[in-house]
C-alpha positions in Angstrom: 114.7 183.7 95.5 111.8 182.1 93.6 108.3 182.3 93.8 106.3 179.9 96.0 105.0 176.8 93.9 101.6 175.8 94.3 100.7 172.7 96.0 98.8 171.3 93.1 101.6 171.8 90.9 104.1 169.9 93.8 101.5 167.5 93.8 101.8 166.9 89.9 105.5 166.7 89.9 105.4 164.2 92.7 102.9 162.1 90.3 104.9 162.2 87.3 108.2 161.2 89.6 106.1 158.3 90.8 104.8 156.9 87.5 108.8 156.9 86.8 109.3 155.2 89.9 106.7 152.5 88.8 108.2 152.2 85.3 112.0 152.1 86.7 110.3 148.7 89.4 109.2 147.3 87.1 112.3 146.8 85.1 115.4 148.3 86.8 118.5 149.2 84.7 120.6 147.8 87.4 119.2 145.1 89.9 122.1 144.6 91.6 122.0 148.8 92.8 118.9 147.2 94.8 120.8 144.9 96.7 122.7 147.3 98.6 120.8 148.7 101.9 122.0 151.7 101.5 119.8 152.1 97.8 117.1 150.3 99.6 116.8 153.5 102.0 117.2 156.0 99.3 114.0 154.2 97.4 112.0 154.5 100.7 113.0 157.4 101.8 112.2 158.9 98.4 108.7 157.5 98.3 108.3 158.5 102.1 108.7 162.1 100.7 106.7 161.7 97.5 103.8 160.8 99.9 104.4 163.7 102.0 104.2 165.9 99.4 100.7 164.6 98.0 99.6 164.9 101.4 100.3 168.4 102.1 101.5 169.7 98.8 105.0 170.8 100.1 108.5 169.8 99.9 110.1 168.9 103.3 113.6 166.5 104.1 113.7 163.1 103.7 114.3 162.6 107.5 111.3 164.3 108.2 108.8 162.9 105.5 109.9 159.3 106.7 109.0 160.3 110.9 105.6 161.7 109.4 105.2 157.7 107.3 106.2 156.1 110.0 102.7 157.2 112.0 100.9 157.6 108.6 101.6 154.5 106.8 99.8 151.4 107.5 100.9 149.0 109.2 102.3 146.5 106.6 104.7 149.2 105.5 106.7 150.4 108.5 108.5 147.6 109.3 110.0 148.5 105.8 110.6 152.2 106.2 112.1 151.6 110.1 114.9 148.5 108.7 115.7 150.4 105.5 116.3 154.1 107.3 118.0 152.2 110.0 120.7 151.0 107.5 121.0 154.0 105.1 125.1 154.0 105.7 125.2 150.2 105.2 127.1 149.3 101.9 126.1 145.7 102.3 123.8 143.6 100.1 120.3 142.5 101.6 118.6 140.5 98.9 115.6 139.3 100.8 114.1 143.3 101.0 114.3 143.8 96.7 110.4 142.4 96.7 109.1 144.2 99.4 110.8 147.4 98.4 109.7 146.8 94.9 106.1 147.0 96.1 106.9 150.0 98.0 107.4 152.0 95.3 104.0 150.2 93.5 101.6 151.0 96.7 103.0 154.5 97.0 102.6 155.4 92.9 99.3 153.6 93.7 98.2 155.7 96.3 99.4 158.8 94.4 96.6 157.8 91.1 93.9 156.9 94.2 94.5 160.8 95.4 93.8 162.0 92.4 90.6 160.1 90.8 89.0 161.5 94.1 
């Protein structure tokens, strides 16, 4: 076993992660990977639990930080998270959601700097 880590320092990691996130959007190695739904709900999923985690400064599933965003996240951003978890086993390529998902991962690394400067 390990010893229970703080939520600040849960908080921090989830931060750093995000600022990678942003840098990896903004240029991605591979955008083709993005193309396929099945990455697309990895991406959200991921920044689903990121926010959870600066909300509540714990670590909980995927499946569960994305129920929690789906009543927490504004409006603009569900029909996202709903289409992208609702095709995480589809291996096919949806090019029109690359933008939107894109400025997922922008808003939530955004939100992330907003919690802290306050």
């Amino acid at each position: 076993m390990i010893d229970p880590i703080p939520a600040e320092e849960l908080r921090g990691a989830a931060r750093q992660r995000l600022r990678d996130w942003v840098q990896w959007a903004a240029s991605p190695d591979d955008p083709d990977w993005l193309l396929v739904r099945s990455h697309q709900a990895y991406v959200v999923e991921t920044m689903c639990r990121a926010l959870y985690t600066l909300a509540f400064g714990e670590l909980v599933s995927k499946r569960n930080a994305v129920e929690w965003a789906l009543s927490a996240l504004p409006e603009s951003w569900r029909a996202l998270v709903e289409e992208a978890v609702a095709r995480r086993a589809d291996a096919t390529a949806d090019p029109r959601r690359v933008a939107d998902l894109l400025a997922f991962v922008e808003w939530v690394a955004t939100q992330a700097e907003a919690a802290l400067n306050h």
